[in-house]
C-alpha positions, 0 to 999 in steps of 0.5 A: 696085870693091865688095868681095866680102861675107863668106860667112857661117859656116854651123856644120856638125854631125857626122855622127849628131848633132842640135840641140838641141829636135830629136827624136834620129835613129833609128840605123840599125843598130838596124833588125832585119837579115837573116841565113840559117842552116841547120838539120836537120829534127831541129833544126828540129823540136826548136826548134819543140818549145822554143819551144811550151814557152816560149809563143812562136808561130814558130821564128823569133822563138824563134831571134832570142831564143836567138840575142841572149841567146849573144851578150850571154853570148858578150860577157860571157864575152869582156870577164870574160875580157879583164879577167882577163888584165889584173886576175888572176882573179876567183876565185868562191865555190869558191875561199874555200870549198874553200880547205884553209887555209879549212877548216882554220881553220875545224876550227880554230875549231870544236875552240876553240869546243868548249873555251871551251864547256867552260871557261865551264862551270866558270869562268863569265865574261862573254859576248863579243860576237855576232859578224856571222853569215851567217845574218842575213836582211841578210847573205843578202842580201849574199851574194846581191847578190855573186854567191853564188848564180848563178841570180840574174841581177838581182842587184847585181854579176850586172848589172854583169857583163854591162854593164848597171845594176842596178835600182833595186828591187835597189840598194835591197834592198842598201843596206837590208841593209848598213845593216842590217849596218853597225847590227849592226857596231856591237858586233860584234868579228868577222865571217863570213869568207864575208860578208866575202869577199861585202863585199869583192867588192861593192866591189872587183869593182864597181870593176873591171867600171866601169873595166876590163870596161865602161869606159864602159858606166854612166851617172852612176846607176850609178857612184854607186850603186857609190861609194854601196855601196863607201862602206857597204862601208867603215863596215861592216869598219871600223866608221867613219862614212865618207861621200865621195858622195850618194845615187844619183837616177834 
């Protein structure tokens, strides 16, 4: 009696995957799908107003639009939320600039500035050394980038918030400005303690929306690109020639 050939082994891929050479699959859930929604005539008639003052033809793309940019805003909002649960609160700038303490330091240095003017006045002496301003262009830049100022939604640290990589033109103007003020750092003993602040969020908050609020969210370009900044955040407040990584490629 002839033994019984062997099956042959036939790999089975997993459901959604492809072979390599293959053109990837659409995904199914990115087909547009329908929803009902209603609206008064009034509201009716105020997004028909909205969407003639944007340029865009019918309500119904008008809404499509507003309706994705609440839920990218309702997921941001959910995962920051989530984070700080876990992490603390992720102060913003009112929290280091209506800080009494703040203030009073800064009362402080400007009555000292007063009196060192005036005893250089009759006991000449040699000047200290400039210290880092926030009124250099490089650290307008910064603060920029570190969420100073909310209307820009391209910046370095406003992209990482809602999950997404920054671009490449932002991550250069960025890391021109620290090299600008890691240059600057060289003879400098002190430093702004808002762009300080600016620094310290540029690293440390980078780090906690890569691990905690978007775990998994970056591709390898952008984790680069936050150990890259993270890195010159280093050489700048300590004044050391710290380098661990390359330079992001995309």
């Amino acid at each position: 009696m002839a033994s019984k050939r062997p099956r042959p082994f036939r790999l089975r891929r997993p459901a959604g995957s492809f072979w390599i050479g293959q053109t990837k699959p659409a995904d199914p859930d990115d087909d547009p799908q329908r929803i009902s929604l209603f609206l008064t005539g009034h509201q009716l008639d105020l997004a028909q107003k909205l969407a003639n003052a944007a340029g865009i033809s019918t309500i119904q793309a008008f809404c499509t639009r507003l309706l994705v940019a609440g839920l990218e805003a309702e997921r941001t909002r959910l995962s920051l939320e989530e984070t700080e649960a876990r992490r603390g609160p992720l102060h913003g700038w009112n929290a280091i600039a209506d800080d009494p303490e703040y203030l009073a330091e800064w009362r402080t240095a400007n009555r000292n500035s007063v009196a060192q003017v005036a005893q250089v006045a009759l006991n000449p002496v040699e000047p200290e050394p400039i210290a880092m301003s926030i009124e250099d262009p490089a650290a307008e830049v910064v603060l920029r980038h570190a969420g100073h100022s909310d209307a820009n939604r391209m910046g370095f640290l406003a992209c990482l918030r809602r999950g997404e990589s920054p671009t490449s033109e932002a991550l250069n103007e960025l890391n021109g400005a620290i090299r600008i003020l890691e240059e600057d750092s060289q003879e400098a003993t002190a430093i702004d303690r808002r762009l300080a602040f600016a620094l310290h969020r540029l690293a440390f908050e980078s780090q906690i929306l890569h691990t905690d609020a978007w775990p998994g969210a970056f591709d390898e370009w952008t984790i680069q690109a936050i150990r890259n900044i993270q890195e010159a955040v280093e050489r700048v407040l300590s004044g050391q020639d710290i380098r661990y990584g390359t330079e992001p490629r995309r």
